[in-house]
Residue frames relative to the residue before (quaternion, step in Angstrom):
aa qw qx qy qz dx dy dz
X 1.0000 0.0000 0.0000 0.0000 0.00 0.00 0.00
X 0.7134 -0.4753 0.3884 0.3379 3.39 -1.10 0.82
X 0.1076 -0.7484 0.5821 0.2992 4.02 -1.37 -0.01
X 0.2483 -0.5917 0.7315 0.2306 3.08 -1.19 -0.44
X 0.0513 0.8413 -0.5317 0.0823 3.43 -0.69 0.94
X 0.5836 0.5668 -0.3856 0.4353 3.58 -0.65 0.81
X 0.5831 -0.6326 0.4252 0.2811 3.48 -1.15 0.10
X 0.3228 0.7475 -0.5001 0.2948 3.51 1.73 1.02
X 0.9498 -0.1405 0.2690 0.0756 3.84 1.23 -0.71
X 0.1718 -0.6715 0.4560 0.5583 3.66 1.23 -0.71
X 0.0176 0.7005 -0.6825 -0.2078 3.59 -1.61 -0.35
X 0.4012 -0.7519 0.5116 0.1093 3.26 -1.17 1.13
X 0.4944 -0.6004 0.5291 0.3395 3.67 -1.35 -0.43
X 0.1751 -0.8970 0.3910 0.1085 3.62 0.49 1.09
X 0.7032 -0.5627 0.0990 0.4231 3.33 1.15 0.90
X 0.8056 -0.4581 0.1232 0.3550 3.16 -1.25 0.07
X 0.4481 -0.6941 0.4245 0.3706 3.51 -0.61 1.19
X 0.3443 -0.6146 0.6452 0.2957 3.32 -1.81 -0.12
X 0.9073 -0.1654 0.1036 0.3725 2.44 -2.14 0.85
X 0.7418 0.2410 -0.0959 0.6184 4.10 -1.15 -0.06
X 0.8232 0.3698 -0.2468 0.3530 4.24 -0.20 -0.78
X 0.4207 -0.7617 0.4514 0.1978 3.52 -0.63 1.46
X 0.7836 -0.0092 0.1486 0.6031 3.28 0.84 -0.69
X 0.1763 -0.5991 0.7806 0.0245 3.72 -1.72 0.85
X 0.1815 0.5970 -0.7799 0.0486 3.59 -1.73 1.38
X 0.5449 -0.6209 0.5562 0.0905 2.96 -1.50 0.86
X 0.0529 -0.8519 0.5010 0.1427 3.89 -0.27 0.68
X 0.1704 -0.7805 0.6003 0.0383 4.02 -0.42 1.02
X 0.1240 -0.7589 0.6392 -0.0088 3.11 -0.69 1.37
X 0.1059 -0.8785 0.4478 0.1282 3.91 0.13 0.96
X 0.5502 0.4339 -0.3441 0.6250 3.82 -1.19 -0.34
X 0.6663 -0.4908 0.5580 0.0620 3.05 -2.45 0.46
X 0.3200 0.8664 -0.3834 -0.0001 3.58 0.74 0.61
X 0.3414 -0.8882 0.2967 0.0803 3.13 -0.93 1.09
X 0.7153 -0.2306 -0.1626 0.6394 2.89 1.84 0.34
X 0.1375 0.8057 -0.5610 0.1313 3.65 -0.39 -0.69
X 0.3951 -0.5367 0.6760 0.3144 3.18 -2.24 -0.51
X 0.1868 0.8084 -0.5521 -0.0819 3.23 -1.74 0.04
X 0.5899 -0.7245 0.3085 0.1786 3.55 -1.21 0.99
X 0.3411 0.8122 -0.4349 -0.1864 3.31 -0.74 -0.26
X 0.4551 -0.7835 0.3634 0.2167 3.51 -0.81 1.09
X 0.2142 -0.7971 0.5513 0.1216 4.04 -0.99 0.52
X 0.8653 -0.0529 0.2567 0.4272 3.99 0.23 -0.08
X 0.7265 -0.3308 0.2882 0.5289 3.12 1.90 0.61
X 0.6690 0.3248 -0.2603 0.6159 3.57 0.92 -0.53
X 0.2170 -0.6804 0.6987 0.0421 3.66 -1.58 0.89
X 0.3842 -0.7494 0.4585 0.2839 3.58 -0.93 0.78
X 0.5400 -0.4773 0.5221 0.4560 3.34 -1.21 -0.08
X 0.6941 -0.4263 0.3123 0.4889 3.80 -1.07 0.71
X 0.1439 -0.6776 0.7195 0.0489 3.37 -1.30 0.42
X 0.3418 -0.7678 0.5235 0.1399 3.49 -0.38 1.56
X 0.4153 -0.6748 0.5271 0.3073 3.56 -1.37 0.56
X 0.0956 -0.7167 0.6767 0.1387 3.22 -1.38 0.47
X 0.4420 -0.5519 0.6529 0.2716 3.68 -1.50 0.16
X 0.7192 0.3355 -0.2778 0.5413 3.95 0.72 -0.40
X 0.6806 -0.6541 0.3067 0.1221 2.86 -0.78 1.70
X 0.6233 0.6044 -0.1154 0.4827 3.21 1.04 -1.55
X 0.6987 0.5521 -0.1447 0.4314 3.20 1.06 -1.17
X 0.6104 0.4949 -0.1723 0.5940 3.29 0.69 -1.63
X 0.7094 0.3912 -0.2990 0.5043 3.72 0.23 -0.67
X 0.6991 0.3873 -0.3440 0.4929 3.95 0.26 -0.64
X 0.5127 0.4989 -0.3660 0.5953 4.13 1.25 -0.74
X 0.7239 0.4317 -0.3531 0.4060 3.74 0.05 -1.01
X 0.6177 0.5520 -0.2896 0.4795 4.41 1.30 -1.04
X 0.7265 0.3590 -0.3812 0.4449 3.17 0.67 -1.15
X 0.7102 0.4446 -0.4123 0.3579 3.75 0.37 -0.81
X 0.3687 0.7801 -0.2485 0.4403 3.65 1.09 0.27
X 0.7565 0.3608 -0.0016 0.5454 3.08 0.59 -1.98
X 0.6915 0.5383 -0.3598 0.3204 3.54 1.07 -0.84
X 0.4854 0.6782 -0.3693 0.4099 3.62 1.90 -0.53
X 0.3453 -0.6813 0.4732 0.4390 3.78 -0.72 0.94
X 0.6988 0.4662 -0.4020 0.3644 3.57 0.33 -0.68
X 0.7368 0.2424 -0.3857 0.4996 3.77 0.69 0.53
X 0.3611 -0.8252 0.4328 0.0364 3.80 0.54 -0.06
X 0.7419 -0.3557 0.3703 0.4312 3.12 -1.54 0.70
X 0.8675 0.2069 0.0902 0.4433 4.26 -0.58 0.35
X 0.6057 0.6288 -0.2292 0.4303 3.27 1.60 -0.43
X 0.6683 0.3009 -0.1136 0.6708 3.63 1.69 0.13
X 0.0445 -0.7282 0.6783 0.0879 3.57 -1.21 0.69
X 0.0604 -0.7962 0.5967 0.0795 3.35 -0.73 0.95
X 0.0570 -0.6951 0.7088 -0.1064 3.67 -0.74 1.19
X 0.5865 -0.3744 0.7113 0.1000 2.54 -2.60 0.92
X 0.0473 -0.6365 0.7530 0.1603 3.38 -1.23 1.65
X 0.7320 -0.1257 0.2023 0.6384 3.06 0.12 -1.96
X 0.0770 0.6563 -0.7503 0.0215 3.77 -0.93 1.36
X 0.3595 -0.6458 0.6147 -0.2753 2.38 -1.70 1.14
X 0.2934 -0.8365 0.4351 0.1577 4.02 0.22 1.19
C-alpha cells in the first residue's frame, strides 16, 4: 500500500474507487501550517518537496505535479482532486 511520509499527518483510504480508478487516499495535512515543504512517498519512490500553499487550487496542482514527476506514476498516472479542503 502506498505511504505518506512526513510530518503532514495520518492518511486514510477514502473509499471505494470508481469504475477505471485503482485506488482513492485522502491526504490530512493537520496543525495550522503556514508555509513550508513536504514529502510524500508511492512504491519506494519519494517526491521532490512539494511546497505548501493556503489556496486550495494551488496546494492541489503542487501536490499532482510532484506525483507525476515519480517514474513509477507518470505523466497522467495520478488525478489529484478537491474533496473537502478546508483552511
Amino acid at each position: 500500500m502506498p505511504q505518506i511520509e512526513g510530518s503532514i499527518g495520518p492518511y486514510e483510504n477514502a473509499g471505494v474507487p470508481s469504475a477505471g480508478t485503482s485506488e482513492v487516499q485522502t491526504l490530512t495535512i493537520g496543525g495550522t501550517p503556514t508555509g513550508g515543504t513536504f514529502t510524500l512517498a508511492y512504491d519506494g519512490q519519494t517526491t521532490a518537496a512539494i511546497t505548501w500553499s493556503a489556496t486550495n487550487n494551488t496546494l492541489r496542482d503542487n501536490v499532482d505535479t510532484a506525483l507525476e514527476a515519480l517514474t513509477n506514476i507518470g505523466t497522467g498516472g495520478v488525478t489529484t482532486a478537491v474533496g473537502t479542503m478546508t483552511a
